[in-house]
C-alpha positions as CSV (number, residue, x, y, z in Angstrom):
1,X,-4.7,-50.3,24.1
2,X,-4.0,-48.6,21.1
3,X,-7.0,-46.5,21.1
4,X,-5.9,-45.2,24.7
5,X,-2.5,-44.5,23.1
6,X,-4.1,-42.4,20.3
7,X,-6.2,-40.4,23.3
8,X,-3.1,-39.8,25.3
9,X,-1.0,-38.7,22.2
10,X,-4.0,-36.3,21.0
11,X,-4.2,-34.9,24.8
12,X,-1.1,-34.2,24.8
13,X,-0.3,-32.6,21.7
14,X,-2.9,-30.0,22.8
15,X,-1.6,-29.3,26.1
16,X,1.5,-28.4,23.6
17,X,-0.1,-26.1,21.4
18,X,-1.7,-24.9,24.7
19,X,1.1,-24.1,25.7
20,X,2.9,-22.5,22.8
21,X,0.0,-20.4,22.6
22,X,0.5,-18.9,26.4
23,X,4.0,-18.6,25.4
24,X,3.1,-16.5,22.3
25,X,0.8,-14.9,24.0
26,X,3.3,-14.2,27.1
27,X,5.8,-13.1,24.5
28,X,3.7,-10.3,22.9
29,X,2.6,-8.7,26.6
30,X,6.6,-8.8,27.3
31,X,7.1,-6.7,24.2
32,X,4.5,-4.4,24.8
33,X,5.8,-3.8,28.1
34,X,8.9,-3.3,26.9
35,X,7.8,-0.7,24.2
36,X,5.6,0.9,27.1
37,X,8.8,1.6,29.4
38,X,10.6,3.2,26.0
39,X,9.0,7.3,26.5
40,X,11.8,8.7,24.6
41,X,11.6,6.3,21.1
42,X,7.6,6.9,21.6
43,X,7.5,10.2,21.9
44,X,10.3,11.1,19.4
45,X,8.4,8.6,16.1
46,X,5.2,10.6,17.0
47,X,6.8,14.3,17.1
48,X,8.4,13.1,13.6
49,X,4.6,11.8,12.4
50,X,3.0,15.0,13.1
51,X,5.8,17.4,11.8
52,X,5.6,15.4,8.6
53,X,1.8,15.7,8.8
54,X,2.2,19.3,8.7
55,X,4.7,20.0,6.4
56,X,2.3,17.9,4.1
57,X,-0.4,19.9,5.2
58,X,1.1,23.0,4.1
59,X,1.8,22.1,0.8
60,X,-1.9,20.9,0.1
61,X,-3.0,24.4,1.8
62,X,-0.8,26.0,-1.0
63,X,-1.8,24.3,-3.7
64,X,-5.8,25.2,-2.6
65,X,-4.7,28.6,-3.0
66,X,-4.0,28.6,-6.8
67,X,-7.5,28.5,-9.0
68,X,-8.7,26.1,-10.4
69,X,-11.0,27.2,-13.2
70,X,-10.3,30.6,-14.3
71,X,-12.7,33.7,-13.2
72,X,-15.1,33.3,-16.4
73,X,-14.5,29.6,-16.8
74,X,-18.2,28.7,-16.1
75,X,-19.7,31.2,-18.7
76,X,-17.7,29.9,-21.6
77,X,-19.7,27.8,-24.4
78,X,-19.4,24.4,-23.2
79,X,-19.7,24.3,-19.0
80,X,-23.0,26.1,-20.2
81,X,-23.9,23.2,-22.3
82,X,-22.8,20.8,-20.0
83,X,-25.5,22.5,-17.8
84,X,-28.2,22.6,-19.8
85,X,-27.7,19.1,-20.8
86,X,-27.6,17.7,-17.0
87,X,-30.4,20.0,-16.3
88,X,-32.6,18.1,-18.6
89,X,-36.0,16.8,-16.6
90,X,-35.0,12.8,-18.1
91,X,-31.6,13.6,-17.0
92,X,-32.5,14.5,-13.4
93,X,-34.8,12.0,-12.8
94,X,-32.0,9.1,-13.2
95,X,-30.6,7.8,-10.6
96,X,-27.8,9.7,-9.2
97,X,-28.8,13.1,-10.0
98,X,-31.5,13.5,-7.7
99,X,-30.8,14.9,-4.0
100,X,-30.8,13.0,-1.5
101,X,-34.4,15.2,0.3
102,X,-35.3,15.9,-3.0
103,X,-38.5,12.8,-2.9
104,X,-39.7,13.7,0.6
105,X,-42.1,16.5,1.5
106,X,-40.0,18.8,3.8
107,X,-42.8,21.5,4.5
């Protein structure tokens, strides 16, 4: 008998969460639906989304406009050390420095 009890209590506290679950899940398609039927909200947050995207987008297109190194910046001393030292055969050879075609015959 009591083994039968303990079946009928563990079938039935499924059929709740069962059901809780439907209901959650009955919930979230009502609030979808009820976002779907909302044009104005929906179309007013994504005009707002892409003006601030573009106002963004015009201060990053500014700020590519000033230089970064000066004119001569790459013939002073050190970016030509710099070079020579990277260019050194150990130094290519590492990983990291190689391209990425740079092992494979390509003719």
């Amino acid at each position: 008998k009591s083994e039968e009890r303990s079946r009928r209590r563990r079938r039935r506290e499924r059929e709740r969460e069962r059901e809780r679950e439907r209901s959650a899940m009955i919930e979230y398609l009502q609030w979808l639906i009820q976002k779907s039927y909302q044009p104005e909200q929906r179309d007013k947050a994504s005009q707002e989304r892409l003006t601030k995207i573009n106002e963004g987008s015009k201060d990053l297109k500014e700020q590519w406009k000033m230089p970064v190194k000066t004119a001569f910046h790459w013939k002073g001393k050190r970016a030509q050390a710099k070079f020579a030292y990277d260019s050194q055969p150990g130094l290519k050879k590492m990983a990291g420095r190689r391209g990425p075609y740079e092992g494979y015959n390509l003719d």
